[in-house]
Every structure is written in structure tokens, then in C-alpha cells.
C-alpha positions in Angstrom: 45.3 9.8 -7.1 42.2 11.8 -6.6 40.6 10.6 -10.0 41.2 7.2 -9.4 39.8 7.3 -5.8 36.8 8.7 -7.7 36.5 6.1 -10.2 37.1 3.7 -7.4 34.1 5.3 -5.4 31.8 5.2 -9.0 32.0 1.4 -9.5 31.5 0.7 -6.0 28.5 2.9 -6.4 27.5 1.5 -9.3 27.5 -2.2 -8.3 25.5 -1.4 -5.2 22.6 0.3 -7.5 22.4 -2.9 -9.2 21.9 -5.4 -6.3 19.3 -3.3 -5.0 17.5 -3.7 -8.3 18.2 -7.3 -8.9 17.0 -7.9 -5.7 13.5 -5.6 -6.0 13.4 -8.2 -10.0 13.8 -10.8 -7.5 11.0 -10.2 -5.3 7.7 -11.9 -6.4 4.4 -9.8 -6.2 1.1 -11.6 -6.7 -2.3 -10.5 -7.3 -4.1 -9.0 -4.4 -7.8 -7.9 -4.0 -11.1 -7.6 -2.2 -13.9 -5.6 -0.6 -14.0 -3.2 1.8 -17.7 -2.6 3.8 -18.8 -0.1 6.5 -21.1 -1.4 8.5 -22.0 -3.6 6.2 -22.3 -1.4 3.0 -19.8 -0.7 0.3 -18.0 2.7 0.0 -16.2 3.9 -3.3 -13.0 6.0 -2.7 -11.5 3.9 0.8 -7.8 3.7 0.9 -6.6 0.6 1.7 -3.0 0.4 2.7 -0.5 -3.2 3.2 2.3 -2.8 5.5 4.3 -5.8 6.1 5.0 -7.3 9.1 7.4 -9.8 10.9 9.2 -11.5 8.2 7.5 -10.4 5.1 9.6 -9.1 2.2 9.2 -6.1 0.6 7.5 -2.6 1.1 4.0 -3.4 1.1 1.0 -1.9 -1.4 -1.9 0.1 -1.7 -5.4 0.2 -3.3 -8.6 2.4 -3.4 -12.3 0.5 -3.8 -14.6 1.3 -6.5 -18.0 1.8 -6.1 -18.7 -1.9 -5.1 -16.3 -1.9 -2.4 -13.6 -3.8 -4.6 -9.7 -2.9 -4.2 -6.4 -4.3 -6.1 -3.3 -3.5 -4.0 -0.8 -2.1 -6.1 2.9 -2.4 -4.9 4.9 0.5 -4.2 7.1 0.1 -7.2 3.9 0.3 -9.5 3.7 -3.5 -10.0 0.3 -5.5 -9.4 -0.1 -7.3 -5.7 2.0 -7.5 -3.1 4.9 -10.5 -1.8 3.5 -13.4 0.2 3.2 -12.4 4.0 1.5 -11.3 7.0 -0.1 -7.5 6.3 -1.1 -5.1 8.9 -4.1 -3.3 7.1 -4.8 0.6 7.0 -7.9 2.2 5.9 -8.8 6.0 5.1 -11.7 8.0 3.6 -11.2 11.4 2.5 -13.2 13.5 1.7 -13.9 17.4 1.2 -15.6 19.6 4.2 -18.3 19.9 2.0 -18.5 16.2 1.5 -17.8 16.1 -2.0 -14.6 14.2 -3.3 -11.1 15.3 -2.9 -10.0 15.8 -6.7 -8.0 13.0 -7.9 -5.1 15.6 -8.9 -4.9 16.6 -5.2 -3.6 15.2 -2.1 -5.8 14.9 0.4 -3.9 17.2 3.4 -3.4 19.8 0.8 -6.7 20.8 0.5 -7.8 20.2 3.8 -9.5 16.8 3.5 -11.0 15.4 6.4 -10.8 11.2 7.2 -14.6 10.0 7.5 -13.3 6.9 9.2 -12.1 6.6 13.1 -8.1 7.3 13.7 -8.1 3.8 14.7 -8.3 2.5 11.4 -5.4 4.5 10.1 -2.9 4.0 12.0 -0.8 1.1 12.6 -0.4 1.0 16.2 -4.1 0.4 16.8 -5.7 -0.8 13.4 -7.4 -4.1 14.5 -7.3 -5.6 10.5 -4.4 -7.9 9.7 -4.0 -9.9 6.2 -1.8 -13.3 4.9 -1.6 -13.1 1.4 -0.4 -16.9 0.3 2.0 -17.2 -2.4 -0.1 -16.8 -5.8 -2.2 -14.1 -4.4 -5.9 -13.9 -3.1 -9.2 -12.5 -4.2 -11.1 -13.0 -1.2 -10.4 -10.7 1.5 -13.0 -9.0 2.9 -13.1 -6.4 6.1 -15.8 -4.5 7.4 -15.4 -1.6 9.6 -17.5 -1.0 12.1 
């Protein structure tokens, strides 16, 4: 009785872990990118971070510019862009008290890191940058914080 309860519970198990990644197959990412300014001027290293909002599907993605401002959002799963939708827009700058980078091997908190850029930015309560990205993607989004 006990063993067939268990085998039971398995397949049950089993068929839920593969609607949840059927459904992530199902959900359409498409390419995502622009430039990030402050005040004007481009800044290498900014974190730029996609949450969804209101309807919008999926978990949302995350980029870092280059050194001519550029990002490409990166979904959460590792897959290029991000699902059509409406994007509340995060931004942070870390960098080391000295100034200097935080080492790409390192999280930022773990070796005390400091956010160049206003709390305001960061969080999502009070970040003033929102996003649509259309269904095929965009190339042109552009936010300068000031």
C-alpha cells in the first residue's frame, strides 16, 4: 500500500515538473537592448534590471552596459530578451570603496560594494523608469538618470 502511494505521489510529481517546463518552452523571449546615460554620459558596469508588471508573463531579465552605455537583457532562465510586456526598470552601480570595480567573481554585498546611484533607482517602489517591450523585441530604449 505504502509503495504504491509512493509511486502514485512520483508520477503526480513527475507530470507537474513537466508542465512547468513546457510552459517556460512556451514562453517567447525576444531580443532586448539599449543605453543607459547619467546625466547625459555613458557608464560601463550599470545593472539594469526588468521586472514585469501587470499582465506580463514571465520573470523578467537583466543586463549590465558596456563601456558605451549599451545593455542586452538576459532572461532569468539564461535565454536572450525578455516576453512582450510592460517592465518596471531597476538600475545599480557598484563599485568598490576605493572606486575601483567589484571583481567579476564577486558579488557585490560580499565585499562591501557601495551603489554609486540614488536608492531611488533601485528599488521598485520608487524607480521612476518603466519599459514596453513589443513582441519582436526592441533596440531602442534609452534612460538617462539624472
Amino acid at each position: 500500500m505504502a509503495s504504491r502511494f509512493f509511486c502514485v505521489l512520483s508520477l503526480l510529481f513527475l507530470t507537474a515538473c513537466g508542465s512547468a517546463d513546457e510552459k517556460r518552452d512556451e514562453l517567447k523571449t525576444f531580443p532586448t537592448w539599449g543605453t543607459v546615460k547619467i546625466k547625459g554620459k555613458t557608464v560601463p558596469g550599470i545593472s539594469v534590471v526588468f521586472f514585469p508588471e501587470g499582465q506580463t508573463s514571465g520573470q523578467g531579465g537583466r543586463g549590465t552596459t558596456d563601456e558605451s552605455g549599451q545593455f542586452i537583457l538576459r532572461y532569468q532562465d539564461g535565454r536572450d530578451g525578455v516576453p512582450p510586456g510592460s517592465y518596471r526598470v531597476l538600475f545599480e552601480h557598484f563599485v568598490m570603496p576605493d572606486g575601483s570595480k567589484v571583481p567579476e567573481s564577486e558579488f557585490p554585498a560580499d565585499v562591501g560594494a557601495i551603489n554609486q546611484l540614488p536608492h531611488k533607482f533601485s528599488d521598485f517602489g520608487t524607480s521612476p523608469f518603466k519599459a514596453t517591450v513589443p513582441e519582436g523585441g526592441t533596440a531602442d530604449l534609452e534612460f538617462d538618470l539624472k
